[in-house]
C-alpha positions as CSV (number, residue, x, y, z in Angstrom):
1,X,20.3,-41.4,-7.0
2,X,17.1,-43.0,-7.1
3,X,14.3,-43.0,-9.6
4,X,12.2,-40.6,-7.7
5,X,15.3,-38.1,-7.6
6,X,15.4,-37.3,-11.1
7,X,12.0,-36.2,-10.9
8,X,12.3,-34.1,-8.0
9,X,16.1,-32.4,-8.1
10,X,16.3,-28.9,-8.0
11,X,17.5,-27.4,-11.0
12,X,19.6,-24.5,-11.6
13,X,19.6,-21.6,-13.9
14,X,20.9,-18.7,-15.0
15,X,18.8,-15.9,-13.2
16,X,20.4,-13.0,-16.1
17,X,18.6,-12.9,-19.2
18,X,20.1,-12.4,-22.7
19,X,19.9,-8.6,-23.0
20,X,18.6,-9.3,-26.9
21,X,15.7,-11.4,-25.6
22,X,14.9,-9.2,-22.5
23,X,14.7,-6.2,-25.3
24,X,12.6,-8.4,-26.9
25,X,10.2,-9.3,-24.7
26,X,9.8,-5.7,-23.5
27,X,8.4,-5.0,-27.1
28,X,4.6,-5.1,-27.2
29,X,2.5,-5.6,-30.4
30,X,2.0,-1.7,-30.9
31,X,6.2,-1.4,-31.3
32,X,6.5,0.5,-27.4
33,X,8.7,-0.8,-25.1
34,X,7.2,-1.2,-21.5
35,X,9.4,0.2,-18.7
36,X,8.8,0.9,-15.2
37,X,9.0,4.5,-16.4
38,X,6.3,4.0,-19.0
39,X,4.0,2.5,-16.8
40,X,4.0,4.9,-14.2
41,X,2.5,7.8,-16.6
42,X,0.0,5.7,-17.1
43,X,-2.7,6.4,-15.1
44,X,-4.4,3.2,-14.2
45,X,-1.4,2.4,-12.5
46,X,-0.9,5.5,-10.9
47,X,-4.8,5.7,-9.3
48,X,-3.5,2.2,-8.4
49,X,-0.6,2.7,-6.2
50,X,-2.2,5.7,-4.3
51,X,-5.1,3.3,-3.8
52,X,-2.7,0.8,-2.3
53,X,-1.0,3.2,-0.3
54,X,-4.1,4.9,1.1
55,X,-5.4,1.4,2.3
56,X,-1.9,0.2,4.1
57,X,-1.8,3.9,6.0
58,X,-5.2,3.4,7.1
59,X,-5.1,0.2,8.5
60,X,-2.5,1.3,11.0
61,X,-4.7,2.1,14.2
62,X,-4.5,5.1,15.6
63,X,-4.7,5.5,19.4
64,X,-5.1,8.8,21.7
65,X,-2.8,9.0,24.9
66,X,-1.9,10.9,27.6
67,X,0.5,11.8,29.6
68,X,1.1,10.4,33.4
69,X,2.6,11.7,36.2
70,X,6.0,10.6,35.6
71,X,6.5,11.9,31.9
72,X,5.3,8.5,30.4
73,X,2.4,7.7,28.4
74,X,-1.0,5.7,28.7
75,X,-3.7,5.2,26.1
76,X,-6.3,6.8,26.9
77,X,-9.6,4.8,25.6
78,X,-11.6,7.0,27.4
79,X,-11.4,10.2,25.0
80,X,-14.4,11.3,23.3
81,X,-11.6,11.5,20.1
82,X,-10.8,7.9,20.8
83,X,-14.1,6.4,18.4
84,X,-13.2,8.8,16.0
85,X,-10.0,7.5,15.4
86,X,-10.6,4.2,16.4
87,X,-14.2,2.7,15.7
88,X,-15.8,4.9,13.5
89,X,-15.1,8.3,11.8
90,X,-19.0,9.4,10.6
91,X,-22.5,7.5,11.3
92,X,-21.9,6.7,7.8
93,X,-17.9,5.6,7.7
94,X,-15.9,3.2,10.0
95,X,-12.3,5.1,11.0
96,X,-10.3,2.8,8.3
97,X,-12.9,4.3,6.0
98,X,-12.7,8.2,7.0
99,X,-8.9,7.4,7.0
100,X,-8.6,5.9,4.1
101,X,-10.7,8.6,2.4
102,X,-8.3,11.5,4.1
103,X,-5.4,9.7,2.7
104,X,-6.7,9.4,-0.8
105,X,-7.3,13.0,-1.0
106,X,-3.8,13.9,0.8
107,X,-2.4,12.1,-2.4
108,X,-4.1,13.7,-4.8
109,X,-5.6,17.0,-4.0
110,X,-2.8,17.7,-1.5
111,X,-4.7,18.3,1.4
112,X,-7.4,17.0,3.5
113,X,-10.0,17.8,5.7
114,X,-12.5,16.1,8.2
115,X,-15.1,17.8,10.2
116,X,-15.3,16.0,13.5
């Protein structure tokens, strides 16, 4: 082994804490215990994840198609529906926008609407 290899070995560990510590370290200063439980009622993290989760759906593009002649499918760019879904939902929103938006809502009022 040479001097630079003591320096630069991989060392391993135990990846299981010590249940007492892990108990431990779940305590904050105020005496609650922080659990995944815990933290989703807390809504911060909730308006969080249905923010994340509105943006990944909306950057999926959406595309219209049609049908051809021999019961397969084409895209069909040529739609007057096509901008909507695809460049831009309003004069004032761009489609990942308007999506986005109609996702949010989805999540939580339940429903959502778009006048196009």
């Amino acid at each position: 082994m040479g001097f630079l290899d003591r320096f630069f070995r991989r060392e391993t560990r135990d990846a299981t804490p010590d249940a007492f510590l892990a108990e431990q370290l779940a305590l904050r200063g105020h005496g609650m215990s922080a659990s995944p439980d815990a933290a989703m009622a807390s809504l911060a993290v909730a308006a969080r994840c249905v923010g994340i989760r509105s943006e990944m759906l909306a950057s999926v593009g959406l595309f219209a198609f049609r049908r051809t002649a021999d019961g397969g499918r084409e895209r069909a760019d040529d739609l007057p529906l096509y901008a909507v879904l695809h460049d831009q939902m309003n004069p004032n929103l761009a489609a990942f926008e308007g999506r986005e938006f109609l996702i949010r809502e989805l999540d939580t009022r339940g429903n959502a609407f778009a006048r196009i």
